[in-house]
TITI-518055 format. One record per residue (C-alpha): residue number from 1; residue in one letter; chain; x, y, z. Coordinates in Angstrom, 3 decimals. Example, Ala and Ser with C-alpha at 12.3 -4.5 7.8 and 13.67 -1.06 7.14 Angstrom:
REM residues 2
<num 1&residu A&chaine A&x 12.300&y -4.500&z 7.800>
<num 2&residu S&chaine A&x 13.670&y -1.060&z 7.140>
//
This chain:
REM residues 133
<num 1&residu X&chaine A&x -14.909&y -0.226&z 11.958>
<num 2&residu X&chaine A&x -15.567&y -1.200&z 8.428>
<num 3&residu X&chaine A&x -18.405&y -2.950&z 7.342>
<num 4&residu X&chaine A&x -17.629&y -5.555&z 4.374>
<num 5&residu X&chaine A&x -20.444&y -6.716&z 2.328>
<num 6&residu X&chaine A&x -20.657&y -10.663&z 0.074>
<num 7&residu X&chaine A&x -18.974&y -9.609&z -3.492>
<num 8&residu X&chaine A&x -21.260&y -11.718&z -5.207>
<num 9&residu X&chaine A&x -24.614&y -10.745&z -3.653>
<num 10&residu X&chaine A&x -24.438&y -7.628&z -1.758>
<num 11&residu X&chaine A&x -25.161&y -9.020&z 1.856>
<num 12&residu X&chaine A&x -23.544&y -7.771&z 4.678>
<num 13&residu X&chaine A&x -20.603&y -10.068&z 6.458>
<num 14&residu X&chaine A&x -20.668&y -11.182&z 9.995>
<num 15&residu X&chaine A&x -17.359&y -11.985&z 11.155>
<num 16&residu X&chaine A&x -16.240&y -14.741&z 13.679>
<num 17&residu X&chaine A&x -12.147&y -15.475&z 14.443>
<num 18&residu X&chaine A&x -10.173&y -17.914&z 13.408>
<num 19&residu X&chaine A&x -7.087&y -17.365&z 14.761>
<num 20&residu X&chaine A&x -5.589&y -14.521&z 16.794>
<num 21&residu X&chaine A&x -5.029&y -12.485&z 13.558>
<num 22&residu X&chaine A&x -7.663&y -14.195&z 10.894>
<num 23&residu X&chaine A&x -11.340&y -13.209&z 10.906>
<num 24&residu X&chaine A&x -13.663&y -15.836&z 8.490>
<num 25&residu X&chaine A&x -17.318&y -15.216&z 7.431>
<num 26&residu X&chaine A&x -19.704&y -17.024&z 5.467>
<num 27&residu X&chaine A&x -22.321&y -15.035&z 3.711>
<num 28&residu X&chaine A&x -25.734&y -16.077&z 5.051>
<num 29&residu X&chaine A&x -27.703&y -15.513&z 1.682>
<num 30&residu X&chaine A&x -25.517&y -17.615&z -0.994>
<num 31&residu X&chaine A&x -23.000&y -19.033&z 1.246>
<num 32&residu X&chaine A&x -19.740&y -17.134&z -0.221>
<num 33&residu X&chaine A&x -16.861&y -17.446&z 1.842>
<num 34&residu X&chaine A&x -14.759&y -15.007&z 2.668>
<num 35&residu X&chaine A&x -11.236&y -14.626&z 4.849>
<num 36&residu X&chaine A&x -9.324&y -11.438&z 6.261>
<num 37&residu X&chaine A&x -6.852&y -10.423&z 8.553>
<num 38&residu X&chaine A&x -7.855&y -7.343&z 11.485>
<num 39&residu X&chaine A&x -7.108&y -4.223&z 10.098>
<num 40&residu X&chaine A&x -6.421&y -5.551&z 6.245>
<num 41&residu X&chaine A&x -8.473&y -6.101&z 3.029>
<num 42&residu X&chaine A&x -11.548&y -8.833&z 2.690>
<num 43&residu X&chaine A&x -10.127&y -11.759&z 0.637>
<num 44&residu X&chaine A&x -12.722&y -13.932&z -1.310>
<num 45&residu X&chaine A&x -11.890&y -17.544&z -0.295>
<num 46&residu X&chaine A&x -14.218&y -19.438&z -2.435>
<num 47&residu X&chaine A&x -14.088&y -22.556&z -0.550>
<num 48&residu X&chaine A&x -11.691&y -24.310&z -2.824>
<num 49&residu X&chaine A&x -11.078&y -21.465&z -4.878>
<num 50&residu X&chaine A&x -9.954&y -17.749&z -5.241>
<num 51&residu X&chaine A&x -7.839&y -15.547&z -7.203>
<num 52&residu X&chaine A&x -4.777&y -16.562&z -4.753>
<num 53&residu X&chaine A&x -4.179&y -19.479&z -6.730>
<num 54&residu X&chaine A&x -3.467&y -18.214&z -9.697>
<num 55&residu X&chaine A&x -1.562&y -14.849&z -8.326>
<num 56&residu X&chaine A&x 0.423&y -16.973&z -6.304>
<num 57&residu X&chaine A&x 2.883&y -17.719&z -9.161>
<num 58&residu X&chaine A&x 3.458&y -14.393&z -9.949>
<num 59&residu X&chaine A&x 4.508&y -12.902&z -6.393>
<num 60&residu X&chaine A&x 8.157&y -11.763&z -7.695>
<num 61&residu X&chaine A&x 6.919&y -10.334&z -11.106>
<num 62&residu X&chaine A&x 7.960&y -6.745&z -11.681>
<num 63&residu X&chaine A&x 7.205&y -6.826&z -14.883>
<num 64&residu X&chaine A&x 4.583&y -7.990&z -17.197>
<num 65&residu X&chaine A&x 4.061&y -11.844&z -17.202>
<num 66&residu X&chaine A&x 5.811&y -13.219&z -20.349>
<num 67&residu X&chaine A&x 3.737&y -15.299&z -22.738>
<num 68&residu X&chaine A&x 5.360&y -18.580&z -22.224>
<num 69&residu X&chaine A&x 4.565&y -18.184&z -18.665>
<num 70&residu X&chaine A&x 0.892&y -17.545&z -19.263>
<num 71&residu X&chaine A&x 0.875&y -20.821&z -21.883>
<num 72&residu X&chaine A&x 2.196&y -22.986&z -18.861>
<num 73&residu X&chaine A&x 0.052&y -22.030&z -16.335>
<num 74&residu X&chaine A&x -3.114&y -21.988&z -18.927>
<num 75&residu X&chaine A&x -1.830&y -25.763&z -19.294>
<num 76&residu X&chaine A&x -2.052&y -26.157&z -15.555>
<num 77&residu X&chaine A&x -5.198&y -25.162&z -15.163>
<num 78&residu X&chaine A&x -6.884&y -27.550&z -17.923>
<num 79&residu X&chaine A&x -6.123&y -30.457&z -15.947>
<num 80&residu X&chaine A&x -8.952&y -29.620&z -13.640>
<num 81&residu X&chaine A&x -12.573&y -30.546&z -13.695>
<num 82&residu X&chaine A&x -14.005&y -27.991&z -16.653>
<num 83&residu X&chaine A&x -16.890&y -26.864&z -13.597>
<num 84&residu X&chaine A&x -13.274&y -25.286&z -11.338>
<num 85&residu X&chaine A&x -12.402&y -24.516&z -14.595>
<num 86&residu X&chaine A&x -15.800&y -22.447&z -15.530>
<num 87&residu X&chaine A&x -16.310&y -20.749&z -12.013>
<num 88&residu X&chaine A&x -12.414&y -19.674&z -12.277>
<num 89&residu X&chaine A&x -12.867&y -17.961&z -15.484>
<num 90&residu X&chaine A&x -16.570&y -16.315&z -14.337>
<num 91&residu X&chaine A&x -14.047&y -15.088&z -11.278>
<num 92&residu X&chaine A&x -11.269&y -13.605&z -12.944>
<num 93&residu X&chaine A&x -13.714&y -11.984&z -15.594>
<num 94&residu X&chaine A&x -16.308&y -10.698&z -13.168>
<num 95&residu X&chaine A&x -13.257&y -9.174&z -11.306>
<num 96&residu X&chaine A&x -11.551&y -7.510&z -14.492>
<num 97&residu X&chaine A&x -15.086&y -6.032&z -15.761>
<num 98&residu X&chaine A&x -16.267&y -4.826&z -12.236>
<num 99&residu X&chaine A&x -12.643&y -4.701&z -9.669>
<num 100&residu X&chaine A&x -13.661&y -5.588&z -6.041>
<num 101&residu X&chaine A&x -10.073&y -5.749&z -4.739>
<num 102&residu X&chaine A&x -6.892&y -5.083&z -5.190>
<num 103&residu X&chaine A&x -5.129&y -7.885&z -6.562>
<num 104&residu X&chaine A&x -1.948&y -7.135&z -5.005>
<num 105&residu X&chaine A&x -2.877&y -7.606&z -1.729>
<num 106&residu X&chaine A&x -3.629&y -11.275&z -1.777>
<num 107&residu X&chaine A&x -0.030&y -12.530&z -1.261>
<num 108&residu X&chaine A&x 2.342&y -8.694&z -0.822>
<num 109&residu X&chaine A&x 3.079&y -8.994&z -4.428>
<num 110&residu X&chaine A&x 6.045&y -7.479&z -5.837>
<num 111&residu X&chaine A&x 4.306&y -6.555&z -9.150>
<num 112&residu X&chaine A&x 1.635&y -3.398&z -9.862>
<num 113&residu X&chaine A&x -1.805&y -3.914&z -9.895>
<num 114&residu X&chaine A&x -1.806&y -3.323&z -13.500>
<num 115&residu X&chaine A&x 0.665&y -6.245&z -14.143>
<num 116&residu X&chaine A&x -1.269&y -8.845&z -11.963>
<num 117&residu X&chaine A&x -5.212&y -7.586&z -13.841>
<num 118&residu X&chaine A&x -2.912&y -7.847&z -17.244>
<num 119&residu X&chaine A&x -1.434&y -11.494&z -16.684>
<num 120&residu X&chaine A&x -5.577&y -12.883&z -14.775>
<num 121&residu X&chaine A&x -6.726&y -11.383&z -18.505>
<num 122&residu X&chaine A&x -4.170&y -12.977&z -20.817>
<num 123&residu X&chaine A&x -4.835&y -15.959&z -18.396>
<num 124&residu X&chaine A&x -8.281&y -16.072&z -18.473>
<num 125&residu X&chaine A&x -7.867&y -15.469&z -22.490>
<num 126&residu X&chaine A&x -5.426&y -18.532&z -22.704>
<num 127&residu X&chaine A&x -7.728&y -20.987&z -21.225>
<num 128&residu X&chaine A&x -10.930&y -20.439&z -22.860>
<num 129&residu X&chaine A&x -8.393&y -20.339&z -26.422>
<num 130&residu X&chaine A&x -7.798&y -23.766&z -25.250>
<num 131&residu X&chaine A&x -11.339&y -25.164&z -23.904>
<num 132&residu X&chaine A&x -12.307&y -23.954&z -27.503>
<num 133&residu X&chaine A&x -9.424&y -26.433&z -29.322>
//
């Protein structure tokens, strides 16, 4: 079987299950969470955060993620607390300078990998335009 290792610090992840299909760890060095099902890809499930949230509204995109879509979800997102807002953008950017994952993964997306890294950039772009206003 494969052995998964913390994204963040390198440590290697002792499983426990969930459910009859979902294995959870939590990393034992800086306390990472992480989520997966048997058999599929390690999910980082920051406890109230992870890239899910903001892939999850583009599941049915086949193509790339039009602008006015990015401006209303960068709107979204700057109603949080600017600390979410800060470890969301260290996320997305550690993850498009140094890929862990595939993106697609998280929710069966419809879209390529290259349209979900292109719309978490543009994204990621969009809010710190914004924080910067």
């Amino acid at each position: 079987m494969e052995e998964d290792f913390c994204f963040k610090c390198g440590t290697k992840l002792l499983f426990s299950l969930d459910s009859n299909t979902i294995l959870s760890s939590e990393c034992k060095k800086c306390g990472q969470g992480y989520a997966k099902e048997k058999g599929k890809t390690l999910i980082d499930s920051r406890k109230d955060w992870s890239f899910a949230i903001p892939l999850y509204a583009i599941i049915f995109e086949k193509e790339k993620v039009s602008h006015q879509k990015i401006n209303q979800m960068a709107s979204g997102y700057l109603e949080y607390d600017k600390r979410y807002i800060k470890v969301l953008i260290e996320d997305i950017d550690e993850e498009l300078i140094n890929p862990k994952r595939k993106l697609t993964a998280f929710h069966d997306m419809l879209g390529t990998e290259e349209i979900a890294r292109d719309y978490l950039k543009r994204l990621s772009m969009e809010i710190k335009n914004r924080l910067e206003e």
